[in-house]
DOFIRO-892016 format. One line per 5 residues: number of its first residue (from 1); their letters; for each residue x, y, z of C-alpha. Coordinates in nm, 3 decimals. Layout:
NUM = a = X/Y/Z; ...
//
This chain:
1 = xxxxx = -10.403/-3.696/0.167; -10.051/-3.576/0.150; -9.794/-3.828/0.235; -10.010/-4.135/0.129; -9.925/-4.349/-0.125
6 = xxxxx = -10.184/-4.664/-0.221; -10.091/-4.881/-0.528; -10.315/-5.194/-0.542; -10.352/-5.361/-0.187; -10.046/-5.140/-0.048
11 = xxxxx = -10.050/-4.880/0.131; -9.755/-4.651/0.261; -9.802/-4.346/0.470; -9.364/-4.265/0.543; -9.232/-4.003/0.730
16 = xxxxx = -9.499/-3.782/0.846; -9.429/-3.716/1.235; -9.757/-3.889/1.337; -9.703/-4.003/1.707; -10.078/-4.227/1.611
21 = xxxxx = -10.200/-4.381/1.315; -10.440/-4.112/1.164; -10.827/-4.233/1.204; -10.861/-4.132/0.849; -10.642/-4.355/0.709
26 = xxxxx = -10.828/-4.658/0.890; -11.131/-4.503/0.787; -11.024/-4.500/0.387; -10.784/-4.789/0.338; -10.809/-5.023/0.639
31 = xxxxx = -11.103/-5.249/0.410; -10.869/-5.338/0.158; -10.509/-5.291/0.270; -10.291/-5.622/0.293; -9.966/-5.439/0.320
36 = xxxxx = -9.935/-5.103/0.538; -9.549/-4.933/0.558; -9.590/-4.671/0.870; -9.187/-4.629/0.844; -8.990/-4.302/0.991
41 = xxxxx = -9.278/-4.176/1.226; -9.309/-4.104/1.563; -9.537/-4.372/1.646; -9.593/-4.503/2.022; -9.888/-4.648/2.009
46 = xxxxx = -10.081/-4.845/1.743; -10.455/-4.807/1.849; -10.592/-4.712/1.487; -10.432/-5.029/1.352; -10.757/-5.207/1.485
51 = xxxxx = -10.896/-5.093/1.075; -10.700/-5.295/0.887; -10.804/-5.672/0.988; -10.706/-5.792/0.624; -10.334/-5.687/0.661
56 = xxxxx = -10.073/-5.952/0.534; -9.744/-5.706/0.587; -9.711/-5.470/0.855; -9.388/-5.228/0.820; -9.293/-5.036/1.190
61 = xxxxx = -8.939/-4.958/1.146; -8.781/-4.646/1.293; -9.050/-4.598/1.557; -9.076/-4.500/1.915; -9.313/-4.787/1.989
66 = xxxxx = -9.146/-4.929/2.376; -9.263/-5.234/2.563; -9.651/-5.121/2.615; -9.652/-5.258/2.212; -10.059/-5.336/2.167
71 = xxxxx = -10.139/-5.484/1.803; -10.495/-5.606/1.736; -10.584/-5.975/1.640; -10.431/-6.006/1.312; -10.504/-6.343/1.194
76 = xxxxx = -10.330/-6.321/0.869; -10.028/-6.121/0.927; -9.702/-6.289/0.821; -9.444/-6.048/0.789; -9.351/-5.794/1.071
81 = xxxxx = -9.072/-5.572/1.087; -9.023/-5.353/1.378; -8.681/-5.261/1.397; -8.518/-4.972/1.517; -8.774/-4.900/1.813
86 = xxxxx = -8.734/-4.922/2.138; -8.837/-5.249/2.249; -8.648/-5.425/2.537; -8.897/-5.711/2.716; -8.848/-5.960/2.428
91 = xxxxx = -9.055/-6.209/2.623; -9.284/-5.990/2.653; -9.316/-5.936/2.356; -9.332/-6.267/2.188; -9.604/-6.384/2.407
96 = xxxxx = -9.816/-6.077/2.231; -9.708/-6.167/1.927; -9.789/-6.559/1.954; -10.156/-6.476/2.091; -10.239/-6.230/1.827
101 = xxxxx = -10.056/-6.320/1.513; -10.070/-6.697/1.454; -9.976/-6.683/1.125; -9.612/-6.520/1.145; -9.334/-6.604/0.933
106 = xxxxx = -9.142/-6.383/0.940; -8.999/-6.119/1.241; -8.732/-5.848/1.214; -8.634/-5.661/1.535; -8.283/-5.511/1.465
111 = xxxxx = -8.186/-5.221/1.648; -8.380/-5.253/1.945; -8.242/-5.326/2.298; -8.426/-5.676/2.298; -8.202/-5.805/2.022
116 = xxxxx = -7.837/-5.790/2.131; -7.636/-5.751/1.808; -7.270/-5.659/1.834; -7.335/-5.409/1.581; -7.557/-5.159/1.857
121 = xxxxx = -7.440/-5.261/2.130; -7.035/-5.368/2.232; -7.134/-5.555/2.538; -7.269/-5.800/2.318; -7.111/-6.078/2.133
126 = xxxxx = -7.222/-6.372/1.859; -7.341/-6.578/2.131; -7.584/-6.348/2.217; -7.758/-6.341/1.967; -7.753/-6.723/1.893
131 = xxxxx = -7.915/-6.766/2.272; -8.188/-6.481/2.134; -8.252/-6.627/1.818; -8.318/-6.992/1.992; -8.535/-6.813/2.229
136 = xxxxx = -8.748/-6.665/1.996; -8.755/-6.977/1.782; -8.895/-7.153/2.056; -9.194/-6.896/2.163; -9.267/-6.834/1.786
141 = xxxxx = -9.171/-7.175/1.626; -9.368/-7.104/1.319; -9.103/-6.843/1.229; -8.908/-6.929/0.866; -8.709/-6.597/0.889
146 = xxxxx = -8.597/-6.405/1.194; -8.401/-6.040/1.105; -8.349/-6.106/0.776; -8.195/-6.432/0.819; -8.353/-6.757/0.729
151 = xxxxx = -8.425/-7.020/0.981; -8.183/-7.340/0.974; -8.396/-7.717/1.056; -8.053/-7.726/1.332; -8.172/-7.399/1.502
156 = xxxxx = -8.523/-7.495/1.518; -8.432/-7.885/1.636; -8.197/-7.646/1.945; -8.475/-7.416/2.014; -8.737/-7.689/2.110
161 = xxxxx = -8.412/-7.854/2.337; -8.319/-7.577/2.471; -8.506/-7.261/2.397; -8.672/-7.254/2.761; -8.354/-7.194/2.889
166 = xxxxx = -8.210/-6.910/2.662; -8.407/-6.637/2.827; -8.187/-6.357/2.922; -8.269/-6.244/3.273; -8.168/-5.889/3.421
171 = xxxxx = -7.977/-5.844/3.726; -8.199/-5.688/4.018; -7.992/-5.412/4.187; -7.882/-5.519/4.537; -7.932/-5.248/4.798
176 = xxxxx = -7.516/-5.323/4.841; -7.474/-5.151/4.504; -7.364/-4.835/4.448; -7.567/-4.532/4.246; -7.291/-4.289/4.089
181 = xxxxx = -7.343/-3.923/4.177; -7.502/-3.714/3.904; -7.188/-3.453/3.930; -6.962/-3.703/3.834; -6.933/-3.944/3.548
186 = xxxxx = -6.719/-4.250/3.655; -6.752/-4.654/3.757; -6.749/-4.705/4.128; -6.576/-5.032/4.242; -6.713/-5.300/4.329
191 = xxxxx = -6.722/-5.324/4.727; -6.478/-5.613/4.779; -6.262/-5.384/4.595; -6.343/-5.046/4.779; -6.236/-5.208/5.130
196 = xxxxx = -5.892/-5.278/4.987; -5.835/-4.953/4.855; -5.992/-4.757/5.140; -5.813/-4.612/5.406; -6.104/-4.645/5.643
201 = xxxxx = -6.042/-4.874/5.908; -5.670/-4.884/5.890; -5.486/-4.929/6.196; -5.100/-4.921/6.228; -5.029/-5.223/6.433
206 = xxxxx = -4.744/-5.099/6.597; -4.663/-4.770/6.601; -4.290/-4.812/6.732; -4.237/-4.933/6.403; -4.276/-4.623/6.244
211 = xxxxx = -3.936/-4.434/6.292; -4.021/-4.089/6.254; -4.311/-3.987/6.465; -4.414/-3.700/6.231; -4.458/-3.941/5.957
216 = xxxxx = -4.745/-4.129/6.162; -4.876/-3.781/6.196; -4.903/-3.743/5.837; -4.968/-4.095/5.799; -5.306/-4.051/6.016
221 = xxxxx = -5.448/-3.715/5.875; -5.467/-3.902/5.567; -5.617/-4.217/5.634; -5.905/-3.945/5.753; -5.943/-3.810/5.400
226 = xxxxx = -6.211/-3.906/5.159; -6.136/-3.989/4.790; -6.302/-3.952/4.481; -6.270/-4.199/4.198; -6.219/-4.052/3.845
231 = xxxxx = -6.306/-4.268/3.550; -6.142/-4.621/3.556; -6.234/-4.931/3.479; -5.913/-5.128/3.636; -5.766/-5.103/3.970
236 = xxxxx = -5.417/-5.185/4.069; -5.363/-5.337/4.383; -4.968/-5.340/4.379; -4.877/-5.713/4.414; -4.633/-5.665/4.173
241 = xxxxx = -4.517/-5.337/4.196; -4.185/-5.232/4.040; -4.141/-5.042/4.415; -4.026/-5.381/4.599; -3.744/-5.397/4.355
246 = xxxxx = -3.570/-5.148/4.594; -3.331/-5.207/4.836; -3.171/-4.971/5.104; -2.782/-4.902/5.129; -2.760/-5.127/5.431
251 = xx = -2.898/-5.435/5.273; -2.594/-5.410/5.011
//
């Protein structure tokens, strides 16, 4: 079979597009294979894996497998790699993973949304990942090496302290929030901030102290008007502004 490559108990089948694992490869190697490397496919589901009951090594980098992840009891598997995928309920995941691979040693999930590593993603930072390795630590505390790092005795004393508490939990979208428009790509303020900077609502006080009529003309058509933010991420609100330096000719 083109693309297959068997030498002793390990099998590779790399780079060949399949979006499954082909029945014929269950069929042929699945009684003997201890190590299978299904690397570079397209792979989003691993129903066919259910053939290889003996494996020891299971290689699923540079995948499409997501969330819906489904491996069959595999009672001797201790080494998984599945990074590069696109994996992002890491709880989820690791309760699979503790039910139907008892015997794992060693996990790699670099690349995928689950593991926040400064290197993917800038919103993340060191302590990050420290709160996701203690995590995992404590739903898979048989682990000796997690993404190519070995496991410290200190890291495995904080994860049965404090692992519990690690879990990373996601926002829920208040209906307060605001959904950007499709036309335009830009950060809408938060809405503390969009009352101060709206002209909404604004009443002059006293109008006598406007001296030029006209200019509370103006001053009104424009507190009709709507805006549109552009792209910004910072908003000035003028407490310091270089404007109140000014003084008029009658204050000298």
């Amino acid at each position: 079979m083109a693309g297959l490559v068997v030498s002793g108990t390990q099998v590779s089948y790399i780079g060949q597009d399949c979006k499954e694992i082909p029945e014929h490869l269950g069929r042929d190697c699945g009684h003997f294979a201890k190590r299978l490397d299904l690397s570079f496919n397209l792979l989003r589901s691993l129903g066919g894996l259910s053939a290889f009951g003996s494996l020891e090594e299971l290689i699923l980098d540079n995948n499409l497998l997501g969330d819906d992840l489904v491996l069959p009891g595999l009672p001797r598997l201790h080494t998984l790699t599945l990074n590069k995928n696109r994996i992002s309920d890491l709880e989820h995941l690791l309760n699979h993973l503790a039910e139907v691979t008892p015997a794992l040693q060693y996990l790699s999930l670099l690349g995928n949304v689950a593991c926040p590593n400064e290197l993917v993603s800038l919103e993340k930072d060191e302590e990050d990942y420290k709160r996701y390795r203690c995590f995992v630590l404590y739903k898979l505390p048989g682990l000796k090496f997690l993404d190519a790092k070995k496991v410290t005795k200190q890291e495995r004393e904080e994860a049965l302290v404090r692992g519990a508490f690690m879990k990373v939990v996601k926002p829920k979208a208040s209906s307060e929030d605001v959904t950007p428009s499709p036309e335009y790509n830009y950060t809408p303020l938060p809405s503390a901030s969009r009352e101060l900077t709206s002209h909404r609502g604004f009443q002059v006080k006293n109008e006598n102290e406007v001296a030029d009529q006209s200019l509370l003309q103006i001053w009104t058509a424009e507190s009709s008007m709507r805006s549109v933010l552009g792209k910004c991420r910072y908003v000035y609100y003028g407490k310091n502004s270089e404007g109140n330096r000014f003084i008029r000719d009658d204050q000298l």
